[in-house]
C-alpha positions as CSV (number, residue, x, y, z in Angstrom):
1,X,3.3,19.9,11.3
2,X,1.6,17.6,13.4
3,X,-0.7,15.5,13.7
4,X,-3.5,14.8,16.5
5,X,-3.4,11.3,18.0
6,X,-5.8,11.5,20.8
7,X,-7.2,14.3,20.4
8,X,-5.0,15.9,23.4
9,X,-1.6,14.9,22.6
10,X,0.1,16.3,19.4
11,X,3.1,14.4,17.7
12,X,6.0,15.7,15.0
13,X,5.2,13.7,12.3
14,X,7.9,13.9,9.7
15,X,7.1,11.5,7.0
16,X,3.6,9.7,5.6
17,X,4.1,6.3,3.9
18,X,1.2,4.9,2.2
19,X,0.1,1.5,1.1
20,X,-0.7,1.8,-2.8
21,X,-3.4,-0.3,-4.2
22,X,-6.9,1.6,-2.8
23,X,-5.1,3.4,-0.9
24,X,-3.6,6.1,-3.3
25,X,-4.8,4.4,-6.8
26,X,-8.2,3.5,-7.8
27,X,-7.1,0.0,-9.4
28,X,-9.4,-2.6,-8.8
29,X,-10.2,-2.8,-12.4
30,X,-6.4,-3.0,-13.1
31,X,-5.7,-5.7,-10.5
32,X,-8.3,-8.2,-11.5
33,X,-7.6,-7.8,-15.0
34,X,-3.7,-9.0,-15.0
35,X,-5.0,-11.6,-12.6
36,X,-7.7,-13.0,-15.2
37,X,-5.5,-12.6,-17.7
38,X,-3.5,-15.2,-15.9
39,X,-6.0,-17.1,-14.8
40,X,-7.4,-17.9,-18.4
41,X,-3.6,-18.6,-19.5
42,X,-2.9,-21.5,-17.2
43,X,-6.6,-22.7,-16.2
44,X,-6.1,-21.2,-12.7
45,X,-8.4,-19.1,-9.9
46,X,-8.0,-17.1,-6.8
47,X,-12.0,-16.6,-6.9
48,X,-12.4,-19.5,-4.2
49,X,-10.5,-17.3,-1.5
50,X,-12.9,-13.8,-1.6
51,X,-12.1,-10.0,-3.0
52,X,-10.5,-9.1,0.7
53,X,-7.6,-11.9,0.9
54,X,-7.2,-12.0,-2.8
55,X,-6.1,-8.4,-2.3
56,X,-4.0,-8.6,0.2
57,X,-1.5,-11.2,-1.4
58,X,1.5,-10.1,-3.1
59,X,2.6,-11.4,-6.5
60,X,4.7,-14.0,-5.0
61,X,1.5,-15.5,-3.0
62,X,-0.2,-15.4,-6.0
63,X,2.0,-17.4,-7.9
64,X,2.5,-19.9,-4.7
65,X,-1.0,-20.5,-5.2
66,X,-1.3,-20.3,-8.7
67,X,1.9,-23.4,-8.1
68,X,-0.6,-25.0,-5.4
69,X,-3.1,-25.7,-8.1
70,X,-1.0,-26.4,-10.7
71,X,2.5,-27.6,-9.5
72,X,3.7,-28.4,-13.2
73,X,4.2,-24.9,-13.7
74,X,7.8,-23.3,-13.3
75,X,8.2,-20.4,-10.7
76,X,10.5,-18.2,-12.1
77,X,8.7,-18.2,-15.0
78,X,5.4,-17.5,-13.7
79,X,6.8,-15.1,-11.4
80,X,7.7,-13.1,-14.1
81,X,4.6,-13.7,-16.1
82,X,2.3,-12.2,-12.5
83,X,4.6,-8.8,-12.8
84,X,5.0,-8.6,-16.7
85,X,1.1,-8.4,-16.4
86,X,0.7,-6.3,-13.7
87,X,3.1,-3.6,-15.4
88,X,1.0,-3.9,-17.9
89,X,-2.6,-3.2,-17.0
90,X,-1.3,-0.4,-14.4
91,X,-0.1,1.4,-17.6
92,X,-3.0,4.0,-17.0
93,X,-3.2,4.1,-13.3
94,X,-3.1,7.2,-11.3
95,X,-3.1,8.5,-8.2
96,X,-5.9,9.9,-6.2
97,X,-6.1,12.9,-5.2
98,X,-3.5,14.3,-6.3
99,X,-3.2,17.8,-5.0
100,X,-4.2,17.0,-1.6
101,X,-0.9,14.6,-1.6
102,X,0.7,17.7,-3.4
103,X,0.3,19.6,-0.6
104,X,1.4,17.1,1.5
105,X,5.1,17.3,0.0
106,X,4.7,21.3,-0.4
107,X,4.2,21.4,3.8
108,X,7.6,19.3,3.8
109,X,6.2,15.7,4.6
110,X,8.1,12.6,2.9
111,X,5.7,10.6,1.0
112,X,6.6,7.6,0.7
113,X,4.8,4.1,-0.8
114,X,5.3,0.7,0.5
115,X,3.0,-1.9,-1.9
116,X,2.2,-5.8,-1.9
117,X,2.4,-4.8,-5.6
118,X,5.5,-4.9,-7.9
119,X,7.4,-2.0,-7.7
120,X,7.1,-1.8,-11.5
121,X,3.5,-1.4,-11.8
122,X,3.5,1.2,-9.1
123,X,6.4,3.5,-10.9
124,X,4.1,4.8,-13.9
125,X,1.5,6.3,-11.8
126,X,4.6,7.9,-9.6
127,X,6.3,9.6,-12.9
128,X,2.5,11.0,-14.1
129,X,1.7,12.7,-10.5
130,X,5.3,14.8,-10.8
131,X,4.6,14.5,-6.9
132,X,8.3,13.9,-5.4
133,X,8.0,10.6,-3.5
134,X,11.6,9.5,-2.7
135,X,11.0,6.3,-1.0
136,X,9.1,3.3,-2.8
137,X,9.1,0.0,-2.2
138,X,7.7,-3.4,-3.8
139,X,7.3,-6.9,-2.6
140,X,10.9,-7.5,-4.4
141,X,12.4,-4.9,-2.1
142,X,11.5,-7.4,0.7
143,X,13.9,-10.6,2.4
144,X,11.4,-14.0,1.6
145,X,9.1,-13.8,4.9
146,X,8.9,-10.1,5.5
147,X,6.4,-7.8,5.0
148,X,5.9,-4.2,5.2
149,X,7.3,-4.0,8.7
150,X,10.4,-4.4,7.4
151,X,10.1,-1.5,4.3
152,X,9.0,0.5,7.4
153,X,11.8,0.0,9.5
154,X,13.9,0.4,6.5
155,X,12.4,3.7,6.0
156,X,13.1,5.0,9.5
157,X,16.7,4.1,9.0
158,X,17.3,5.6,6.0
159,X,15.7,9.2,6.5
160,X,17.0,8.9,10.4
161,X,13.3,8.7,11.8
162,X,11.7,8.1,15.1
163,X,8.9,5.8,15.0
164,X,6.5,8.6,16.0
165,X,7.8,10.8,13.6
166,X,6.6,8.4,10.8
167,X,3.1,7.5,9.8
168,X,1.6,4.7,7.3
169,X,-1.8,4.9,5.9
170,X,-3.2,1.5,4.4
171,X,-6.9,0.5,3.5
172,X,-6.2,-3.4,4.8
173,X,-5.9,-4.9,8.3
174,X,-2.2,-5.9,7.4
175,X,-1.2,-2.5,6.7
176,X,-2.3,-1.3,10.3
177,X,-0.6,-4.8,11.5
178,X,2.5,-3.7,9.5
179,X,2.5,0.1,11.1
180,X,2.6,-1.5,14.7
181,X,5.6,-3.8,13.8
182,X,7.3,-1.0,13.1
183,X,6.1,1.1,15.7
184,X,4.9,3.7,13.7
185,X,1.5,5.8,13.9
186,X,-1.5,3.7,12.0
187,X,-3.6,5.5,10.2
188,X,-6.3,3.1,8.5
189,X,-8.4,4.9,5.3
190,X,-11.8,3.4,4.5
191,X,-11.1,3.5,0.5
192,X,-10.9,-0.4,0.0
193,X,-13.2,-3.9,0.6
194,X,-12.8,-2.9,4.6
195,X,-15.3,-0.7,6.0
196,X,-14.8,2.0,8.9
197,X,-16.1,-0.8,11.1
198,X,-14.1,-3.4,10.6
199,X,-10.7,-1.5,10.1
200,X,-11.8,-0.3,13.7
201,X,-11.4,-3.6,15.3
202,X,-7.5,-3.2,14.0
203,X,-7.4,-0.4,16.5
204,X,-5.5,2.1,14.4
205,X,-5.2,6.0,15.5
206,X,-7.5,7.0,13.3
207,X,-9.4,6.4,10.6
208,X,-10.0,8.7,7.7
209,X,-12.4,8.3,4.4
210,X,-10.0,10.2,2.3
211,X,-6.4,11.4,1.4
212,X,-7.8,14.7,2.0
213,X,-9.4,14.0,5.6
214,X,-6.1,13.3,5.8
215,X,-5.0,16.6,5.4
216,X,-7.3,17.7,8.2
217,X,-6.0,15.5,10.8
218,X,-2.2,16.2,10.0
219,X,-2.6,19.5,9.8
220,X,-4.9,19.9,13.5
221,X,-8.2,21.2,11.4
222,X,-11.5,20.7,12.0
């Protein structure tokens, strides 16, 4: 198994973690509608900071600035109402492509998923696949002030991992951030608000359209 990074150079790659929300599920739709739901409950509104920054926030930073515009509201409380709702509306959710991932696991890749999401809205669409993925993480996995560096680095630890020997694929600019914190190969997939263009200027080490251009590039095909 490997997987071109220049084009030249091939390197062992052991395990693929991806980021989850358009990157292996299709759940825009889902998203916004736990947030509205909110939003209509306590007469709040992310709409002033754009679909793109909205999308990168986890629960937590949601409810810090659902608490920023209405401080009278209790945090535990709404932190619980942000991933009651999210489990919720990502009842339905699947992932995308499905056997390409499939064959993924079949070639003896760990999958893995590390989310801004709750862990708990993630699980459902997990269980339908019956695609083995050992290794998931949530915002709640996380120490306050961490991000997905640290799922990553927990990830190399745990399956006993070389940095180049791991890959994570995300559709936002943090997730490439994230991959190079960790030292890890960052593979950026044009499936979200960021286009080929501007996940470019992240400089990751490639950038596919799809889960199974994917494929081609682990796998050296053209």
């Amino acid at each position: 198994m490997t997987v071109l990074t220049d084009g030249v150079t091939n390197t062992v790659l052991k395990a693929i973690l991806f980021d989850f929300d358009l990157t292996l599920a299709d759940s825009l739709h889902l998203g916004n509608a736990a947030i509205a739901e909110l939003e209509a409950l306590h007469g709040v509104t992310l709409q002033h900071l754009g679909a793109q920054e909205a999308w990168g926030m986890t629960p937590k930073e949601i409810v810090d600035e659902f608490l920023r515009q209405q401080p009278e509201l209790g945090r535990y409380t709404l932190q619980q109402e942000v991933d009651d709702s999210l489990m919720r509306h990502y009842q339905p959710c699947q992932l995308r492509e499905r056997q390409a991932l499939a064959r993924l696991a079949a070639a003896g890749i760990m999958l893995g998923i590390i989310t801004s999401n709750t862990r708990k809205a993630v699980l459902p669409a997990v269980k339908a696949s019956g695609i083995t993925i050992p290794f998931i993480r949530g915002y709640e996995d996380r120490p306050p002030g961490t991000g997905k560096g640290f799922s990553l680095l927990e990830a190399l630890g745990l399956y006993g991992l070389l940095p180049e020997q791991m890959a994570f694929v995300g559709d936002h600019p943090k997730d490439i951030a994230a991959a190079r914190d960790a030292g890890v190969m960052a593979i950026a997939i044009a499936t979200g608000h960021h286009s080929k263009a501007e996940l470019s200027l992240c400089k990751p080490d490639c950038i596919v359209e799809s889960i199974a251009a994917l494929e081609s590039v682990v796998f050296g095909r053209k």
